[in-house]
N, CA, C and O of each residue as an XYZ file, in Angstrom:
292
protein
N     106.435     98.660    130.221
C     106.098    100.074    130.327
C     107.202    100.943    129.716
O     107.073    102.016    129.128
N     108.435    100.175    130.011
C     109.560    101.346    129.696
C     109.719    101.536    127.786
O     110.097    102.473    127.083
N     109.221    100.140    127.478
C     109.440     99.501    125.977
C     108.475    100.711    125.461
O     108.899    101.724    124.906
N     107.017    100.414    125.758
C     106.071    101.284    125.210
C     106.452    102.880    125.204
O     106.294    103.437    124.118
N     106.981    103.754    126.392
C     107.324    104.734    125.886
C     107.991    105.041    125.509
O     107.830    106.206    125.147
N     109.428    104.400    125.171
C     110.163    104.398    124.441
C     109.861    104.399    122.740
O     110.624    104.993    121.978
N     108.709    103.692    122.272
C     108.619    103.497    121.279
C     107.473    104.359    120.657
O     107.028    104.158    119.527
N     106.974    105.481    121.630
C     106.182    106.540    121.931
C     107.283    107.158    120.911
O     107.278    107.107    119.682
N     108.512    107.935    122.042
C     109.451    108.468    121.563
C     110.245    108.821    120.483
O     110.590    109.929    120.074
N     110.578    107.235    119.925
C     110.527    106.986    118.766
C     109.958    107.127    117.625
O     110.429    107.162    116.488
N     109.036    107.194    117.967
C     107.765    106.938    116.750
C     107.525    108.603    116.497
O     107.157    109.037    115.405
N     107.774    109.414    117.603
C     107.071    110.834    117.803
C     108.718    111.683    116.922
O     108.775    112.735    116.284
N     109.370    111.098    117.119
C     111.111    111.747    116.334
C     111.034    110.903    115.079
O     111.694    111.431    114.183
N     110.529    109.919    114.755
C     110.579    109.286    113.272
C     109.463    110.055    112.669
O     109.736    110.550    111.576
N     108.492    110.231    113.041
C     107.611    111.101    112.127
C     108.338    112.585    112.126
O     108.442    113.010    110.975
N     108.747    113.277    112.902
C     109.068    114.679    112.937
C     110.339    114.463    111.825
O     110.315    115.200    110.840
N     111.217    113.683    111.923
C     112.272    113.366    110.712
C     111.610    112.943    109.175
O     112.109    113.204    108.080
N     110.719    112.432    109.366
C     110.034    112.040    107.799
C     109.897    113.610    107.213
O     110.377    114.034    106.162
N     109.050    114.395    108.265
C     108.381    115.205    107.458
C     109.501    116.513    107.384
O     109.191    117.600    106.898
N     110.594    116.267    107.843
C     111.296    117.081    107.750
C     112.061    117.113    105.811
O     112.316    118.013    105.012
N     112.152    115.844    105.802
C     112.278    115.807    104.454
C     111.654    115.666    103.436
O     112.203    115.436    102.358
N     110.072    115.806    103.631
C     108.948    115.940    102.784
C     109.941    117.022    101.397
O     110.686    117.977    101.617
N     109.537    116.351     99.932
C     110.284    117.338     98.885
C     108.851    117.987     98.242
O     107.825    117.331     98.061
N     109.019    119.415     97.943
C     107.679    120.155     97.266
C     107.089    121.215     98.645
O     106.797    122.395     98.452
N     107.020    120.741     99.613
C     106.144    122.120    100.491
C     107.198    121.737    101.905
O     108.198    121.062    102.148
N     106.165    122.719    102.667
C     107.062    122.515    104.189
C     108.965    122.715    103.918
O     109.668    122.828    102.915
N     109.195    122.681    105.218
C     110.467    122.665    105.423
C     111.955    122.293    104.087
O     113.052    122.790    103.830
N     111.408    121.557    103.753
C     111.924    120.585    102.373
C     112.479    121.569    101.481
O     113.586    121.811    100.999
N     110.931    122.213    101.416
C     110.626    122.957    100.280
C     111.686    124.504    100.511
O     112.011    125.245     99.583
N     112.059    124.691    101.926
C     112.671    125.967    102.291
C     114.040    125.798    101.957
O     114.625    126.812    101.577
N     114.859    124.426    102.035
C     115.902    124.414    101.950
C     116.378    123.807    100.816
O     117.485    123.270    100.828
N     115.346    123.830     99.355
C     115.627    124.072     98.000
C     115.106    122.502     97.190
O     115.331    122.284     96.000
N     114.387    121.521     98.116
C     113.946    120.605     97.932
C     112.671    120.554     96.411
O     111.640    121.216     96.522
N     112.825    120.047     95.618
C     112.274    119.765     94.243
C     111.011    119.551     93.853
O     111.056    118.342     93.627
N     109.968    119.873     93.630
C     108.696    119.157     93.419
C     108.423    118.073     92.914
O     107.817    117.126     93.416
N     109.145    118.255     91.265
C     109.062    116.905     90.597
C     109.891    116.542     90.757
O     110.162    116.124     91.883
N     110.890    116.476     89.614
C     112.804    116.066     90.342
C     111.974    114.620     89.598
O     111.090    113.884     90.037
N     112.819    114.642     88.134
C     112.915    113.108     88.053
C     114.355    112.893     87.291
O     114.729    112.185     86.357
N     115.098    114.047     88.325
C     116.296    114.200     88.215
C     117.228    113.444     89.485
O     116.872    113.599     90.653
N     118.580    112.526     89.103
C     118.974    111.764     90.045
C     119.790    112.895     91.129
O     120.068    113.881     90.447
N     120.037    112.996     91.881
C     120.875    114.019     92.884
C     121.192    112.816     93.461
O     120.605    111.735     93.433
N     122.962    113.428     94.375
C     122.985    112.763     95.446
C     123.033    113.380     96.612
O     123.623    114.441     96.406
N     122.667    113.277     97.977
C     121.750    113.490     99.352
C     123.590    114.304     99.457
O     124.626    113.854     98.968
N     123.387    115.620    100.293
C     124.432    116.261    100.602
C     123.745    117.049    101.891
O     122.561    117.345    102.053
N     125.058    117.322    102.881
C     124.288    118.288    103.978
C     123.150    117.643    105.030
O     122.941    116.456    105.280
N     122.532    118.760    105.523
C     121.328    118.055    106.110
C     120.418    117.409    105.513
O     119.690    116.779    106.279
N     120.133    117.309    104.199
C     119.501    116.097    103.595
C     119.715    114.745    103.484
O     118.894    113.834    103.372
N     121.235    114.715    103.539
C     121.858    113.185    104.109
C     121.934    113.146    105.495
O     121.778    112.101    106.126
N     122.175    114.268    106.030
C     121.769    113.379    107.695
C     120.511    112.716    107.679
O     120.295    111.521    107.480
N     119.700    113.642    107.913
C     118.156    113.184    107.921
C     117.614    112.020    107.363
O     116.885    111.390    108.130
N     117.825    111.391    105.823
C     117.878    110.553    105.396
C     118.680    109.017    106.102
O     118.386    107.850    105.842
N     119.734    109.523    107.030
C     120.338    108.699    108.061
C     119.645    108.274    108.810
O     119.325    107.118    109.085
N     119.284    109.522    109.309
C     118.482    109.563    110.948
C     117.047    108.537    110.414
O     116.485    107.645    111.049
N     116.781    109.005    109.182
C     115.598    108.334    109.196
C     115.509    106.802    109.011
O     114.363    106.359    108.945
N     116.522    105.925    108.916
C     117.017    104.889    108.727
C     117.425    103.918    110.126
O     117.371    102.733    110.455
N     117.813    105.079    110.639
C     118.508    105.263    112.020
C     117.287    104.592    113.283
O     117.084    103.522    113.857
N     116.873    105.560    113.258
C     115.468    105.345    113.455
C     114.279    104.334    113.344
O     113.487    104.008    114.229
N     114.368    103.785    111.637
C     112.815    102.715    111.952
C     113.615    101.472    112.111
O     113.109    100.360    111.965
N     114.959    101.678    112.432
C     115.882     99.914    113.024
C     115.218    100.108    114.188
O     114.224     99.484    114.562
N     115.867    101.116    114.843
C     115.471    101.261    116.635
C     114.088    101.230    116.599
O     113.574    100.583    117.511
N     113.191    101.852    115.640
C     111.462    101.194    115.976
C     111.423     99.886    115.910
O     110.996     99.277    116.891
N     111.903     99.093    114.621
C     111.692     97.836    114.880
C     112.219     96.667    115.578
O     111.707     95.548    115.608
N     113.362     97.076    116.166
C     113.940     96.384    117.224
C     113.001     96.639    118.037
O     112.131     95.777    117.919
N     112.691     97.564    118.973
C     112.299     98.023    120.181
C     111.051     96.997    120.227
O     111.017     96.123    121.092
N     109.885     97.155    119.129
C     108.681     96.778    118.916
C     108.791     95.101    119.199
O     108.015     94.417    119.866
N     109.939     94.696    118.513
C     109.974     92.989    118.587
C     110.337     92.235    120.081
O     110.169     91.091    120.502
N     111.116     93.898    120.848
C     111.410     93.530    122.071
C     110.140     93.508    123.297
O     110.190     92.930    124.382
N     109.010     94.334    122.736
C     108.410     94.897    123.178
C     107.149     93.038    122.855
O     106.380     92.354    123.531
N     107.520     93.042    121.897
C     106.266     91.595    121.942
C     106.827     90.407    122.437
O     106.085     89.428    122.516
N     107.851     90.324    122.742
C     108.813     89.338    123.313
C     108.573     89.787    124.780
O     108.271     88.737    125.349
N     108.542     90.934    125.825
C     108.402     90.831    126.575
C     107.710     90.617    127.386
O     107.862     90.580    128.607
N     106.401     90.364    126.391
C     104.372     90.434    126.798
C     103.943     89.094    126.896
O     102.817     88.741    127.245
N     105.276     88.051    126.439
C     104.671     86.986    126.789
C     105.260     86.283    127.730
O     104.747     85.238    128.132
């Protein structure tokens, strides 16, 4: 029970972090993010956190998840 909402949690802050860095509209788009861009940049500011976090993040989903099928049996 505790696994599953945990990974509720997770899952509900890994999507809100994806779309935070959506590039072209939304949020992305407010803090100077590129449409096309087939230009190399490197991640500075809150665009490299986020890019962290979002990394950060689908470990702890996929740990959690493997713990979570390990514990069902």
């Amino acid at each position: 029970m505790v696994l599953e909402v945990l990974q509720i949690i997770i899952s509900v802050i890994l999507i809100g972090v994806v779309l935070l860095q959506a590039k072209g509209s939304g949020f992305g788009a407010a803090l100077g993010g590129m449409s096309g861009g087939g230009v190399y940049r490197t991640k500075r500011g809150l665009e490299k956190t986020l890019f962290q976090a979002t990394i950060i993040l689908v470990i702890a989903f996929i740990f959690v998840s493997f713990l979570s099928v390990l514990s069902q049996k």
